[in-house]
Steps between C-alpha positions, in 0.01 A plus 500: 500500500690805579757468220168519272411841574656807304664705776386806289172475521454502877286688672607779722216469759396162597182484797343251704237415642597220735133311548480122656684467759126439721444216252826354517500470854168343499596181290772454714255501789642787683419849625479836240868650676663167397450535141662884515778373672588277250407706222858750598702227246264582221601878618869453484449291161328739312722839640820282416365393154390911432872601616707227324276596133628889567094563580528836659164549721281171668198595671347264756156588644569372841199681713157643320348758705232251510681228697425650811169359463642123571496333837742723698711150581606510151577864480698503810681169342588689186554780629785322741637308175547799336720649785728110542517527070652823506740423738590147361540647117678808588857380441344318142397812431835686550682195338250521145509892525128513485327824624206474769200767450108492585203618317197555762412643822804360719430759795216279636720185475561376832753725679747179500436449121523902387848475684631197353421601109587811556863397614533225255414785204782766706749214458415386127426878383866535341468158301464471119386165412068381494267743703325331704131612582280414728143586489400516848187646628429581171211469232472676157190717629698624794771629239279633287295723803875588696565647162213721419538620890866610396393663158213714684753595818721589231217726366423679804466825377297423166748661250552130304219431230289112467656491180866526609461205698661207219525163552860579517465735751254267729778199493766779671267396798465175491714283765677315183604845340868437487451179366376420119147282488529140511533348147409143619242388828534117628202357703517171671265246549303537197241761590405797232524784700752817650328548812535881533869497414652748320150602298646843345878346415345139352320689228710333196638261692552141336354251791597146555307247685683196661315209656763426742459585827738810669688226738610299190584812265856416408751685211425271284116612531609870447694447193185271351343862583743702351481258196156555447543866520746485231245371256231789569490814234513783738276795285380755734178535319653526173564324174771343446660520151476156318 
């Protein structure tokens, strides 16, 4: 399937919402934490499959600011898995050249988790292959309020005017400002919805649903993705020319 895709049109931005891993723990009869452990291949897959296609930013939401609100068993579980992926991916990650960064409030991570991605991004910073971003502790309306707290500190003493305040202007603070908006959005599991991610930077955004379920998301279900992204007409509102 991949050697049907043309490698110039590829998007720049690819994002994820990783959903079903509950669901595919639960037909194999086991607990929530079993079906995010085994969901880390579909991880590997799908950064692997971004970095081999020259894909230069994948963004996984990992942690809403909203999963706090599940049983704190789970939490602690993925919040442990988080820390043992890190460490067990660190040397793939020097060995594909891919770049670790974070969208979100990390500073209320665990301390053991803020310390861990923050090392693994020290020792990545100087690579040039696929950024790599985690969305942790994160939720499009949390982006969205961070950044209109920055704009008004920035206006402390009232000399800026409401009207110099651009859409341009209001992405500078936004936590994906260095990075361009994603052109393409994957959901798994086959439900119609982003779930607070990335509300501002999703605004023309092609979206992609896939029925399968995050622990069975293989490359060959990204390039099906990718695929179908190839045959949208991307018009920003406008008219094409015929």
């Amino acid at each position: 399937m991949e050697n049907n895709l043309d490698k110039n049109n590829l998007p720049k931005h690819v994002a994820v919402i990783m959903d079903g891993n509950g669901r595919w723990a639960k037909k194999q009869g086991a607990a929530r934490v079993f079906g995010h452990k085994n969901a880390i291949k579909s991880v590997r897959d799908t950064v692997e499959g971004c970095a081999e296609l020259g894909i230069s930013h994948l963004s996984l939401y990992a942690f809403s600011t909203e999963n706090w609100a599940r049983p704190k068993m789970e939490v602690d579980a993925l919040m442990q898995l988080l820390v043992s992926t890190i460490k067990s991916e660190m040397k793939t990650l020097m060995e594909n050249d891919v770049r670790l960064s974070s969208i979100g409030a990390i500073e209320k991570l665990p301390k053991k988790c803020y310390q861990e991605l923050q090392s693994a991004k020290e020792q990545t910073t100087n690579n040039k292959g696929l950024n790599l971003i985690l969305a942790l502790n994160y939720s499009g309306k949390w982006d969205i309020i961070q950044a209109c707290k920055k704009a008004m500190s920035d206006n402390l003493d009232g000399n800026s005017k409401a009207e110099e305040l651009t859409d341009i202007k209001f992405e500078e603070y936004l936590s994906t400002a260095t990075i361009p908006d994603p052109e393409l959005l994957i959901r798994t599991s086959g439900e119609f919805r982003i779930s607070n991610f990335m509300l501002w930077q999703l605004a023309y955004t092609e979206i992609y649903i896939s029925e399968i379920l995050w622990p069975d998301f293989r490359k060959e279900h990204l390039h099906k993705a990718l695929l179908n992204y190839q045959t949208r007409e991307r018009r920003f509102g406008k008219v094409l020319s015929e």
